[in-house]
TIKE-103404 format. One record per residue (C-alpha): residue number from 1; residue in three letters; x, y negated, z. Coordinates in Angstrom, 1 decimal. Layout:
NUM;ala;X;Y;Z;
...
This chain:
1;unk;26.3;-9.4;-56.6;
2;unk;24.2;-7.4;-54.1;
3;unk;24.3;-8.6;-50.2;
4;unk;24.4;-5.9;-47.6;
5;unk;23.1;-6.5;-43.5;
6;unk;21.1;-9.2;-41.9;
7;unk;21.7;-13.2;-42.0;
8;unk;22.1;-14.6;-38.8;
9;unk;18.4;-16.3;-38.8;
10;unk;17.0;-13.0;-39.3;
11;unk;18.8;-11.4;-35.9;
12;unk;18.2;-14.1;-34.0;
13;unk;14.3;-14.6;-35.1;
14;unk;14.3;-10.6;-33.6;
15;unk;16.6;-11.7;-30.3;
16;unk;13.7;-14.1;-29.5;
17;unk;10.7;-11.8;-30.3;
18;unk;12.7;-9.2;-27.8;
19;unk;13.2;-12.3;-25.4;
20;unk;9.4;-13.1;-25.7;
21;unk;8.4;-9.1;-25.2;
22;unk;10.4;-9.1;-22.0;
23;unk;9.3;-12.3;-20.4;
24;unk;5.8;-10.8;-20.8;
25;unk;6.7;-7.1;-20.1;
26;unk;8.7;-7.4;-16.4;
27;unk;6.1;-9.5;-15.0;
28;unk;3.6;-6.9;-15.3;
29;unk;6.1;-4.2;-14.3;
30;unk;7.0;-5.6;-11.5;
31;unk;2.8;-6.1;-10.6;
32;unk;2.6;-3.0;-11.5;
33;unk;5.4;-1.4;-9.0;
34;unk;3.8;-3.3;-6.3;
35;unk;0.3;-2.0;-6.8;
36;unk;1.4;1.4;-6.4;
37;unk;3.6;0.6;-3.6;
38;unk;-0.1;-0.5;-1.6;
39;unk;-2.0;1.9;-2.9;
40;unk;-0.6;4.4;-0.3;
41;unk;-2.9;2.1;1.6;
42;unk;-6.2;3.3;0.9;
43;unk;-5.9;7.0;1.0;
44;unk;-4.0;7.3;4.1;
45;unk;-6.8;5.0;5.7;
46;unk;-9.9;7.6;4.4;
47;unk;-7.3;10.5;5.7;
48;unk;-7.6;8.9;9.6;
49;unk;-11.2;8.3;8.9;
50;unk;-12.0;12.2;8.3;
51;unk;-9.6;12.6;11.2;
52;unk;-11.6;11.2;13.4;
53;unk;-14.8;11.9;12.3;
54;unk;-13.4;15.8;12.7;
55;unk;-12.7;14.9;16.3;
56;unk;-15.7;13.3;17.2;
57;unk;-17.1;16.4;15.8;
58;unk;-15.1;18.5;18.1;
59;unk;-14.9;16.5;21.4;
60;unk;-18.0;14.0;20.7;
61;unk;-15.7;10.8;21.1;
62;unk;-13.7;8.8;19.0;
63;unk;-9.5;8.5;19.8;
64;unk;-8.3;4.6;19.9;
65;unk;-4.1;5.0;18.6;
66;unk;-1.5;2.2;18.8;
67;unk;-0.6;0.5;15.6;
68;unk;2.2;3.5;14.1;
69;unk;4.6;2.9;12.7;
70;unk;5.7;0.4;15.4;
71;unk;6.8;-3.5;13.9;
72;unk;5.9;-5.9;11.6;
73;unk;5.3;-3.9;8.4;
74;unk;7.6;-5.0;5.7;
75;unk;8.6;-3.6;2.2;
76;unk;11.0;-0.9;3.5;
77;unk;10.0;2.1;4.5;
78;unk;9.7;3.0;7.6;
79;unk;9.5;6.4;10.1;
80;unk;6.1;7.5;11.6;
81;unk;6.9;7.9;14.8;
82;unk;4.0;10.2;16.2;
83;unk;3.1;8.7;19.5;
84;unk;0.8;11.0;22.0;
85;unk;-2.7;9.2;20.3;
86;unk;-2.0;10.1;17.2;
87;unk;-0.8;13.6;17.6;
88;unk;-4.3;13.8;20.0;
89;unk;-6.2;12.7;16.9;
90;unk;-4.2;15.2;14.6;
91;unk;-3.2;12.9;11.7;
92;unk;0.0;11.8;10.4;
93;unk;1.5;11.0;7.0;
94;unk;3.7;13.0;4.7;
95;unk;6.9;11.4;5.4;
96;unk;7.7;7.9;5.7;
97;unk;5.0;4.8;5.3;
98;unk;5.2;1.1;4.4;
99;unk;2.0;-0.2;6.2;
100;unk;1.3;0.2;10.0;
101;unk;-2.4;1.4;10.5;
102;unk;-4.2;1.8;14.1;
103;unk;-7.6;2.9;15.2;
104;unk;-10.0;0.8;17.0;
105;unk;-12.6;3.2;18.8;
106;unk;-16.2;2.8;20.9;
107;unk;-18.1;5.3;22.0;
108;unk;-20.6;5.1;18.7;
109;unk;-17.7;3.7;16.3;
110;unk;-14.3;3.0;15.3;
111;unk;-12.3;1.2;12.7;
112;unk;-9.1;2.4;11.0;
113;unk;-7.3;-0.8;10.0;
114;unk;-4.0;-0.9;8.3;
115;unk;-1.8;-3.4;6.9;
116;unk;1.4;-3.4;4.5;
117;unk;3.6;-6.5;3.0;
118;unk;5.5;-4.5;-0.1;
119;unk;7.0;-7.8;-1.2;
120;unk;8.3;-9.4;1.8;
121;unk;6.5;-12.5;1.3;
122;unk;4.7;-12.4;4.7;
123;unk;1.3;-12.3;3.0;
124;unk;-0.4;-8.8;4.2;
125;unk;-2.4;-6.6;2.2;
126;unk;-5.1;-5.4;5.0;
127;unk;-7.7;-2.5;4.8;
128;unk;-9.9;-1.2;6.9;
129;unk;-12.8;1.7;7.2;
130;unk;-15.2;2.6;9.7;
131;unk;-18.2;5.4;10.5;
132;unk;-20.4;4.4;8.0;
133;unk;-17.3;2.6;4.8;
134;unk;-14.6;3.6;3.2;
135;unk;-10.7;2.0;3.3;
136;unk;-12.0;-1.2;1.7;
137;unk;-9.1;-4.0;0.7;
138;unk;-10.3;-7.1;3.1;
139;unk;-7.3;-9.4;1.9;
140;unk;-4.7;-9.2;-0.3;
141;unk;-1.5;-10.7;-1.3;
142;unk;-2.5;-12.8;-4.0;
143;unk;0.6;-13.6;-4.9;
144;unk;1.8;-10.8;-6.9;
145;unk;-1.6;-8.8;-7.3;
């Protein structure tokens, strides 16, 4: 007598090791989804940062903007809006942003500071960059990251 198929322990021993795989695998997708969510972060804040550093090379000052888009950032997208600073300092985003980023500017320095919250937990990722750095991360939302 020869028995054809799978005995019940031996689908279920596989229904767990598919259980186990998942438990492990949509944590770290959903880490993963975040990450790149805030990494729009970083190279919109170096973008401003030549922006201005190409203005102060035109007009020898720096341009201080109001924090764009307007609001508390949260894990929507949002419009830029364009207000009269920004369009001074010539810099906006391809379509529509989840952080809000300003510039801070003296007359020998500035800081580009940005913020986003992709998971809605009111805990901000921030960066920042300056003359002399780079968009650095400052905090983050250690929470999912």
């Amino acid at each position: 007598m020869r028995r054809q198929g799978f005995s019940l322990v031996e689908l279920m021993i596989v229904v767990a090791i598919i259980g186990i795989l998942a438990g492990i695998a949509i944590p770290n997708f959903i880490a993963m989804q975040l990450k790149a969510k805030r990494s729009e972060l970083p190279g919109n804040v170096d973008g401003i940062k030549t922006a201005e550093l190409s203005y102060d090379a035109a007009f020898d000052s720096y341009v201080t903007t109001t924090a764009q888009p307007s609001g508390v950032p949260n894990k929507t997208l949002r419009t830029w809006t364009g207000a009269t600073d920004w369009s001074t300092l010539g810099w906006r985003p391809d379509g529509q942003v989840r952080g809000s980023y300003a510039v801070t500017a003296g007359t020998t320095n500035f800081t580009v500071s940005a913020s986003c919250d992709v998971d809605g937990d009111v805990s901000y990722a921030d960066y920042s960059a300056s003359v002399s750095t780079n968009a650095t991360l400052n905090s983050a939302d250690t929470n999912t990251y």
